[in-house]
N, C-alpha and C positions, 0 to 999 in steps of 0.2 A: 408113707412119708415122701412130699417131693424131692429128689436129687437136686442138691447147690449146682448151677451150669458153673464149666469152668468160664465162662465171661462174669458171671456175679463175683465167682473169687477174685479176677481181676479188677474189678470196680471197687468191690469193699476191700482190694489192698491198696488200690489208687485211694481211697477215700479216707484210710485208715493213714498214710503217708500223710495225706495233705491236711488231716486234724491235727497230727504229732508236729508236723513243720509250721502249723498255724496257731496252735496253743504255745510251743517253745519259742519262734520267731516273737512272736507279738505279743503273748502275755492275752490279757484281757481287754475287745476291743469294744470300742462306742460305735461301731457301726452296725447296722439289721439289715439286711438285702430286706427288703421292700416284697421283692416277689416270690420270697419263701413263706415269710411270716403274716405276709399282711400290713405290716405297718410300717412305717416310712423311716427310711435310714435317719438316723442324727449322725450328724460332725460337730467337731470343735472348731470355731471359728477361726481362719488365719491359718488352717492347717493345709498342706499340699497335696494336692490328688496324687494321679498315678503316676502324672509327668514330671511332677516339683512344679508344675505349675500351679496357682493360687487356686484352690476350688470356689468354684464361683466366680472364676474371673470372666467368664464367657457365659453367654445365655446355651443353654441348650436348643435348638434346635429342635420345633415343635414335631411330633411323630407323623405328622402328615406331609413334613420335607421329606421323613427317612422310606413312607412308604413307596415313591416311585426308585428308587431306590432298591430294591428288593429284585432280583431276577426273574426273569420269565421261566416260566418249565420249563426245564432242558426237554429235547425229543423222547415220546414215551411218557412223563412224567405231566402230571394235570394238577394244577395252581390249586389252592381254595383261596378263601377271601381271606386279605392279608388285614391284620390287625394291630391296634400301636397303644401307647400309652404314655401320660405325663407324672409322674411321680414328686413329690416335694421331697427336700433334701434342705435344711438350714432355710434361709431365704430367698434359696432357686429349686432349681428345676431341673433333674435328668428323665431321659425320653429313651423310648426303644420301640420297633415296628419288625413284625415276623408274618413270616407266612410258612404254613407248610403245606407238602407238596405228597401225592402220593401215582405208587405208579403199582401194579399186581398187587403183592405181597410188602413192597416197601414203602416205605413213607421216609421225606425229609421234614427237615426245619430250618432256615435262613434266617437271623435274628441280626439284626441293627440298632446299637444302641448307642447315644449319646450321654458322654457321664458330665460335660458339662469340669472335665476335671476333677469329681468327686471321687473318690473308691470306692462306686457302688456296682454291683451288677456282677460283669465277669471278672472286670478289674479288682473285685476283689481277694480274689483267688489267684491272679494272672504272674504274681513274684513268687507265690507260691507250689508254684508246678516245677517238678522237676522232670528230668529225660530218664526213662526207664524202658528196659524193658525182658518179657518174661516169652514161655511158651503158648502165654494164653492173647499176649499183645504189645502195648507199646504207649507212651507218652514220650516224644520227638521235639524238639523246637526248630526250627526253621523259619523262610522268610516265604510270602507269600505277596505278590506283585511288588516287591523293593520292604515291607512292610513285616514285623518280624510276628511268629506263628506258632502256635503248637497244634498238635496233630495227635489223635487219640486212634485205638484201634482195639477193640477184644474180640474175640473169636464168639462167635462164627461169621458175624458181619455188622457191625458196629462200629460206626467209622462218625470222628467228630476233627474241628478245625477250631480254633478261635486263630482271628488276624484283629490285633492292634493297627490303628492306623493315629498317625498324628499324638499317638497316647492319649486319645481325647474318646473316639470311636471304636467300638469292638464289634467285631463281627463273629457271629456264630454259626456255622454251619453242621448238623450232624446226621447221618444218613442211618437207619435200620432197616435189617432186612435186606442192602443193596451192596454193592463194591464199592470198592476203592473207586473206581473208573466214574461211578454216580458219586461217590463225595467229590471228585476233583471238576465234574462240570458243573456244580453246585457253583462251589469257589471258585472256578472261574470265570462264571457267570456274573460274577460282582461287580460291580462299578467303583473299583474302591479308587479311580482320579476323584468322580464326580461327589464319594464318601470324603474323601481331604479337601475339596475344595469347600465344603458346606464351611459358614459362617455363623 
């Protein structure tokens, strides 16, 4: 029989937290992440994304804005082909563009997504996370280039970022198999002026 890693017990207790805070919080929701299930989020009309802003006040921003957008391989690490997608949501459109990266034994992922205002994607999860942490790792909030952040870690090398920007854009970073020192030039490989300037 395989041995549970103590990183999997840390995930299935982050995952187990954030069902308990997401079933009691919210009750029962009308939204589908799209890129779990397959099929495409619904909202209620007139309702407020993740900012209080109207969802669907803004177009999304097609995924071939967000792929120049994406960082170059930091030194060591070699790009693959970055890839994006348009998603429907009520009568718009949220987008997201990733690449990942791999270097030895490690591999990244660098994810850009525009929710367009909606609660789709990370922002779904994103009021949900709380700051914990154990002998096996950590969930942290913090600010990443002015921009506010949370920061995942479970042993033995498992390192992740999300950065909200504008409440509109999220950014995902998460590194296996690498450090600390490979998630933070990941992140700060971002362009997150030229991510709040998009339109």
């Amino acid at each position: 029989m395989k041995n549970i890693s103590p990183a999997m017990i840390l995930g299935l207790s982050a995952l187990l937290v954030l069902c308990l805070m997401t079933a009691g919080c919210t009750g029962t929701s009308d939204t589908t992440d799209a890129t779990s299930s397959g099929t495409a989020p619904t909202v209620t009309a007139g309702e407020s994304g993740a900012s209080g802003a109207a969802q669907g006040s803004v177009n999304a921003v097609p995924f071939t804005a967000l792929i120049p957008l994406l960082p170059d391989a930091p030194a060591g690490w070699t790009a693959e082909e970055p890839v994006g997608a348009s998603l429907t949501v009520e009568d718009g459109q949220w987008t997201w563009a990733s690449c990942d990266y791999g270097k030895e034994n490690a591999w990244a992922t660098v994810l850009i997504q525009d929710s367009a205002y909606y609660d789709v994607g990370y922002w779904e999860s994103w009021d949900s996370l709380v700051s914990f942490e154990t002998t096996e790792g950590y969930y942290r909030q913090g600010t990443v280039a002015g921009h506010p952040s949370w920061e995942f870690f479970s042993k033995p090398d498992s390192y992740a970022t999300w950065i909200g920007v504008n409440e509109r854009f999220m950014v995902y970073v998460s590194v296996e198999g690498g450090s600390k020192q490979d998630l933070d030039a990941f992140v700060n490989a971002v362009n997150y002026g030229g991510i709040a300037n998009l339109k």
